[in-house]
C-alpha positions as CSV (number, residue, x, y, z in Angstrom):
1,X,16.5,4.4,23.3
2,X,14.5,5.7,21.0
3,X,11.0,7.3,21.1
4,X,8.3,5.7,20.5
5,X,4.8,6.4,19.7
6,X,1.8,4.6,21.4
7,X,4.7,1.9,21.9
8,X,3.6,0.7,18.5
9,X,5.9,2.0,16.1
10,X,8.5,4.9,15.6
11,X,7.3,8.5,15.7
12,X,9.6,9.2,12.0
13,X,6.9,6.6,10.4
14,X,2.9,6.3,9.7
15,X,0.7,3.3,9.1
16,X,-0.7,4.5,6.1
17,X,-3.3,2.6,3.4
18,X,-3.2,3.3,-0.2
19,X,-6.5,2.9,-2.3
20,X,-6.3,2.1,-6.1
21,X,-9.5,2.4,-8.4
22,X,-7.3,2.3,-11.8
23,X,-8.4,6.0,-12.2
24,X,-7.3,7.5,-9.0
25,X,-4.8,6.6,-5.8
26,X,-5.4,7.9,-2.6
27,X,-3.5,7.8,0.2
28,X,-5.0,7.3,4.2
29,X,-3.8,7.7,7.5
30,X,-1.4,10.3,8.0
31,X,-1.7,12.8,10.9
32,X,-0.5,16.1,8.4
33,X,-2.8,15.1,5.7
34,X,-2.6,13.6,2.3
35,X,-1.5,16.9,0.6
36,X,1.9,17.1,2.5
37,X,2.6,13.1,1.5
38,X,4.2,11.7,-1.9
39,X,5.2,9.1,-3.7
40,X,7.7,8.3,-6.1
41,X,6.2,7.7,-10.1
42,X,7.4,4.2,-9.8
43,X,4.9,3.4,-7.1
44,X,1.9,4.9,-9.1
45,X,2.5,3.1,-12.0
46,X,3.3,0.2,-10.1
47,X,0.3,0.5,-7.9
48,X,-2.2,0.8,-11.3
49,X,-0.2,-2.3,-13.2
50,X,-1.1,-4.3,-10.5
51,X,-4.9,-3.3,-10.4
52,X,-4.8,-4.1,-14.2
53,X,-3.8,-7.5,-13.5
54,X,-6.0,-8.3,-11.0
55,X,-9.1,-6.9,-12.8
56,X,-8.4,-8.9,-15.3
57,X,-8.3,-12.0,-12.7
58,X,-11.1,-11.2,-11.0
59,X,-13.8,-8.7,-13.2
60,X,-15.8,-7.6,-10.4
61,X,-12.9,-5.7,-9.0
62,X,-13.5,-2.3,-8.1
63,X,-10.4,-1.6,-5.7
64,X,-7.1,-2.6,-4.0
65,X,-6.6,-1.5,-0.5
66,X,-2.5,-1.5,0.6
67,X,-1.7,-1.1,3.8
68,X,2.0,-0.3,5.1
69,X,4.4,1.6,6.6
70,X,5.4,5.3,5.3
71,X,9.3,6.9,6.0
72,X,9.3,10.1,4.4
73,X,13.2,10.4,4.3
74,X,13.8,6.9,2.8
75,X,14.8,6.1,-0.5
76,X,11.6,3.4,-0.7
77,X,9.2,5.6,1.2
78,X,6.1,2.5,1.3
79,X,6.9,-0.4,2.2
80,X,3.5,-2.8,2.5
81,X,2.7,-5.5,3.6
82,X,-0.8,-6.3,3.1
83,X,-3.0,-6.4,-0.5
84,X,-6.7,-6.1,-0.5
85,X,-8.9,-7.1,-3.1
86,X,-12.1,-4.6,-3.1
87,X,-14.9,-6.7,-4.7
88,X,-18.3,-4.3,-4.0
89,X,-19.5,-2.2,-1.2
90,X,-17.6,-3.1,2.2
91,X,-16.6,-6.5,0.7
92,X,-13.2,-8.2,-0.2
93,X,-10.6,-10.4,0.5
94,X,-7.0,-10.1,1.5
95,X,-4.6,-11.6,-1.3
96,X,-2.4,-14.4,0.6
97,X,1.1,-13.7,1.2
98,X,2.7,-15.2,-1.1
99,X,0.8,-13.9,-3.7
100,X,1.0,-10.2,-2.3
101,X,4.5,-10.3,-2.3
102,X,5.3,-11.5,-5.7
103,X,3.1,-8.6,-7.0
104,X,5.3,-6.4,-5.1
105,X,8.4,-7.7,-5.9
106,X,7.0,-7.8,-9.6
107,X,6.4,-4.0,-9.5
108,X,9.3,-2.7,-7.8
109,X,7.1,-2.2,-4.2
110,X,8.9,-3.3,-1.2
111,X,7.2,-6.0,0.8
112,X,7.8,-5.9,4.4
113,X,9.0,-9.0,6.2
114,X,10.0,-8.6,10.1
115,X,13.6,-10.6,10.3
């Protein structure tokens, strides 16, 4: 059995968001920090061609949120499953599904799908 944490998920991985302004990415949500947690190149530049799409979809964008899950010792170290579209202050919508997922899929992001 293994350990769990809060029963909601396993202790070796965080709930974590990524935010995307097309100048910066941050990354939220994890109990060591942000300074101790990276990502592979592909998801940066993955993460800012998909802003670049979108802003050009919607020209009021000023931010994608990203939530998912973070394994530290996996070859795809984010796997998300949610994409939201910042529009102005503490406004937005989430992107459907569908949509989210072929972005990700697009861009090399895993999308996570419970079997």
């Amino acid at each position: 059995m293994k350990k769990e944490n809060s029963f909601l998920h396993p202790l070796y991985e965080e709930h974590a968001t990524l935010y995307c302004d097309n100048l910066t990415l941050h990354l939220d949500g994890f109990c060591s920090g942000p300074d101790f947690v990276s990502l592979p190149p592909l998801y940066e530049s993955s993460l800012f061609a998909i802003y670049s799409l979108l802003e050009r979809m919607l020209p009021g964008l000023q931010g994608i949120s990203i939530m998912g899950i973070y394994r530290e010792d996996e070859s795809a170290p984010f796997i998300a499953w949610d994409l939201m579209l910042l529009t102005g202050e503490d406004e937005g919508f989430f992107l459907p599904m569908e949509s989210a997922a072929s972005l990700f899929a697009q861009n090399g992001i895993p999308y996570y799908r419970r079997p």
